[in-house]
C-alpha positions in Angstrom: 0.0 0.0 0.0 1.1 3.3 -1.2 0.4 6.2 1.0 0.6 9.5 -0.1 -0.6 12.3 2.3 -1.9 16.1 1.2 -2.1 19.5 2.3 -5.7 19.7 1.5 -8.5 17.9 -0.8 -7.6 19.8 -3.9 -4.1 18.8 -3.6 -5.5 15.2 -2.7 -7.6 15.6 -6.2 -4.6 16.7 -8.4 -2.6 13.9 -6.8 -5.1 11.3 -7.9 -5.7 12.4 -11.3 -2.0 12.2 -11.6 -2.7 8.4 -11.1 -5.8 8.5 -13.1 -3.9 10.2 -16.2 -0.8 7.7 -16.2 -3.4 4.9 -16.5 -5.3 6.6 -19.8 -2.1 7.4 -21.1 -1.1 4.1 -21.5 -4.1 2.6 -21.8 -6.9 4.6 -23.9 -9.6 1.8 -23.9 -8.8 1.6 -20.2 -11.6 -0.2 -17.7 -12.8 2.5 -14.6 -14.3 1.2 -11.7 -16.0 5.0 -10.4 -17.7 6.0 -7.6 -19.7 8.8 -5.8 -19.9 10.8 -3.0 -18.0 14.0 -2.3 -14.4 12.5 -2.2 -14.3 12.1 -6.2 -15.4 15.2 -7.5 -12.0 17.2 -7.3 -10.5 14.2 -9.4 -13.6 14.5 -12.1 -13.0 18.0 -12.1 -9.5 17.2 -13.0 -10.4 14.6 -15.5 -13.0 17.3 -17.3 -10.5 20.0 -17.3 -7.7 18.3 -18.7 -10.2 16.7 -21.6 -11.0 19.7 -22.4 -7.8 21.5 -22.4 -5.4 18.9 -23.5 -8.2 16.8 -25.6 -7.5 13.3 -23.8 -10.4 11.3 -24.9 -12.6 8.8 -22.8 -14.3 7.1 -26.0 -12.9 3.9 -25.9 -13.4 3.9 -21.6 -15.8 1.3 -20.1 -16.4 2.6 -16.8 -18.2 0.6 -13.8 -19.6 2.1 -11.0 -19.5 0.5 -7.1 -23.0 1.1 -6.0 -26.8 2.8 -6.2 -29.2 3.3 -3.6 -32.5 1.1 -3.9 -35.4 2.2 -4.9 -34.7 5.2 -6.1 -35.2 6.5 -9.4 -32.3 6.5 -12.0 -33.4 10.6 -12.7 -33.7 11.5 -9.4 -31.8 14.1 -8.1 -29.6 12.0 -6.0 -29.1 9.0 -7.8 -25.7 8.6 -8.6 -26.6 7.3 -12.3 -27.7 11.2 -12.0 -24.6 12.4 -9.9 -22.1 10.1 -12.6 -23.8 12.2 -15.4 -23.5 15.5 -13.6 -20.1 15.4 -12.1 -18.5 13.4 -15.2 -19.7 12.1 -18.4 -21.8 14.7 -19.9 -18.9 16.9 -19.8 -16.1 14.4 -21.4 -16.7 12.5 -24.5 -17.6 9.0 -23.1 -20.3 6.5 -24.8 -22.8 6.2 -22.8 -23.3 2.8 -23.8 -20.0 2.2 -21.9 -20.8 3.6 -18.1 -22.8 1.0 -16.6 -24.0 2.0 -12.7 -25.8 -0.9 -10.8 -29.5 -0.5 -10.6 -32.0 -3.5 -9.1 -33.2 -4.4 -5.6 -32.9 -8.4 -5.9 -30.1 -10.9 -5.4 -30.2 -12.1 -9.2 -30.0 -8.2 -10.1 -26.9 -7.7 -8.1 -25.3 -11.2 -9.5 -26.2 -10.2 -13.3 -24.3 -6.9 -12.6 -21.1 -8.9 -11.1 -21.3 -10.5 -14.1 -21.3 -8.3 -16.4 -18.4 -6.5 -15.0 -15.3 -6.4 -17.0 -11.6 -6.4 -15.5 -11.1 -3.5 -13.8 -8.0 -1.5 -14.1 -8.2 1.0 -11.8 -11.1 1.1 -9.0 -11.7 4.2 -7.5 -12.9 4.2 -3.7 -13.8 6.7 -1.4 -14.1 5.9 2.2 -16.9 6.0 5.2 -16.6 7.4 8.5 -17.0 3.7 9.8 -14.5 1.6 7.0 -17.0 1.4 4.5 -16.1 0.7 1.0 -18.6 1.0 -1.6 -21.9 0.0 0.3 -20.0 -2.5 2.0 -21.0 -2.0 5.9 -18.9 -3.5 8.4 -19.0 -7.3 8.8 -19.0 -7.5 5.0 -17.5 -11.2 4.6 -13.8 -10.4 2.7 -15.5 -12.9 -0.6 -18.8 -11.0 -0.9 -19.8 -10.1 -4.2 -21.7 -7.6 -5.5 -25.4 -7.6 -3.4 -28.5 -5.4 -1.7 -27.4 -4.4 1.9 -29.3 -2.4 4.5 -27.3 0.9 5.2 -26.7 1.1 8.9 -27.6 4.3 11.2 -24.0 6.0 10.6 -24.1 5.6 6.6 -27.8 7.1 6.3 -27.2 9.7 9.1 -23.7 10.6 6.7 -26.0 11.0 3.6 -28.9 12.7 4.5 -27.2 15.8 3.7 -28.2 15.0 0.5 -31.5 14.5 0.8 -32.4 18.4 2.7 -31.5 16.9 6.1 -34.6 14.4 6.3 -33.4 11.5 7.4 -37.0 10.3 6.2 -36.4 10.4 2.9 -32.6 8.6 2.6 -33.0 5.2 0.8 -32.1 2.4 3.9 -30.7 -0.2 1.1 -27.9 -0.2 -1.8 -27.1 -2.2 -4.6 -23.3 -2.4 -4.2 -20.2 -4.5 -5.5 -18.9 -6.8 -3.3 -15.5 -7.0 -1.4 -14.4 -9.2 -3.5 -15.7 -7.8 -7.0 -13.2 -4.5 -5.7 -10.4 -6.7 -4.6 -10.6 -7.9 -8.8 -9.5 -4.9 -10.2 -5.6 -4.6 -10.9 -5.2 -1.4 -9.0 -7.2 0.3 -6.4 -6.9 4.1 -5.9 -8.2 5.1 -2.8 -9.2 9.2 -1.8 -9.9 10.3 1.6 -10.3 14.1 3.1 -11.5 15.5 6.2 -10.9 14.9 9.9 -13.9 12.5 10.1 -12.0 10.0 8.4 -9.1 9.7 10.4 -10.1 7.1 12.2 -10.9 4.8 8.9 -7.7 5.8 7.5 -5.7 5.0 11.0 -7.4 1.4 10.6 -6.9 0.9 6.7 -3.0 2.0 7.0 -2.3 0.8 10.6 -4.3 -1.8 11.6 -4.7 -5.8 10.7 -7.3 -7.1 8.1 -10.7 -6.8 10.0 -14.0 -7.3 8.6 -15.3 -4.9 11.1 -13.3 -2.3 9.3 -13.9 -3.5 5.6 -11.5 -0.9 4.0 -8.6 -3.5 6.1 -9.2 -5.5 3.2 -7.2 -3.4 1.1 -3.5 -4.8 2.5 -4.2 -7.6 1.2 -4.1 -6.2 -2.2 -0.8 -6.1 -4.5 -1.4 -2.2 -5.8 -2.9 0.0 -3.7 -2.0 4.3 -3.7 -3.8 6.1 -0.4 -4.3 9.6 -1.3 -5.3 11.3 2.4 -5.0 15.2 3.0 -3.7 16.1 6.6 -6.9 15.8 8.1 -8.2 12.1 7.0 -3.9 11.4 7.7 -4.2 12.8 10.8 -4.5 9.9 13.5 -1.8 7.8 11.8 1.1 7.5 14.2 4.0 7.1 11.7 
């Protein structure tokens, strides 16, 4: 595991892009594994700036996405097929035949969309307050592939910023990839920012593989980069 730690989150963004554009470079048909949340969007940014300035093209990118709430609507608002759209490919020139974001609430859903999943080159992951990776809430088995889960207390308390503060209206399930569908792809890139990740970041970095921490899994992996400004960084010891 590669550990690189920031002043901030837009030096955290620009350091992940670096990794991001290396990858495109040398492979243009490249597969993504994406995801959402606010950890990301300084590295789209990135991504749409330097399309549009420097022309690098996304046309022959498949791209993969880790999760979607249940029962939500792909237009909503808050759906990430929406936020994916928003934050990235409407503004690069991807084919929107090749993003695929999980949607279903059964079992044979969630295995069709393992299936249909390519080999990942480069997963991107963000990181939950409590070790969550993707949807995948502690006590994730390390083997789990992509499934519904129920969102605990923590994860739906974290999101309802999105959703004007009600609680109420926060989807309490997610279609998400497994532990083991991540643990696929060949490299795994890995953003965290702010001080209310520390405590994940102390356990990824520092601590032993723990399914009560699923982000553990990561040491485990052969090519892992940890980009962390000095806030998420800021419990590790060494």
């Amino acid at each position: 595991m590669k550990l690189i730690v920031t002043e901030n989150y837009d030096e955290m963004s620009k350091e992940a892009f670096k990794v991001m554009k290396e990858l495109l470079e040398s492979k243009p048909n490249a597969v993504l594994g994406l995801a959402t949340g606010s950890s990301p969007v300084g590295l789209y940014q990135n991504m749409i700036k330097d399309h549009k300035e420097n022309g690098t093209s996304y046309k022959d990118v498949h791209t993969y996405n880790l999760d979607e709430y249940v029962g939500i609507d792909r237009n909503d608002p808050q759906s990430y097929y929406t936020f994916m759209n928003e934050n990235l490919f409407k503004d690069v020139d991807i084919n929107p035949e090749n993003t695929h974001v999980p949607y279903g609430s059964t079992d044979e859903e969630a295995k069709k969309y393992d299936e249909s999943i390519e080999k990942v080159d480069l997963q991107l992951l963000g990181i939950g307050r409590n070790g969550h990776i993707g949807f995948n809430e502690p006590g994730t088995p390390f083997d789990q592939r992509t499934h519904i889960v129920d969102l605990t207390e923590s994860t739906i308390e974290a999101n309802k910023r999105f959703f004007d503060n009600d609680i109420t209206k926060v989807p309490t399930q997610a279609i998400t990839m497994g532990i083991g569908t991540v643990m696929d792809a060949g490299k795994i890139l890995l953003v965290a920012s702010g001080e209310d990740k520390a405590d994940a970041v102390k356990a990824m970095v520092e601590g032993e593989p723990d399914i009560n921490w699923p982000a553990t899994v990561l040491q485990n992996h052969p090519d892992v980069v940890v980009i962390a400004d000095k806030a998420a960084a800021s419990k590790l010891s060494k």
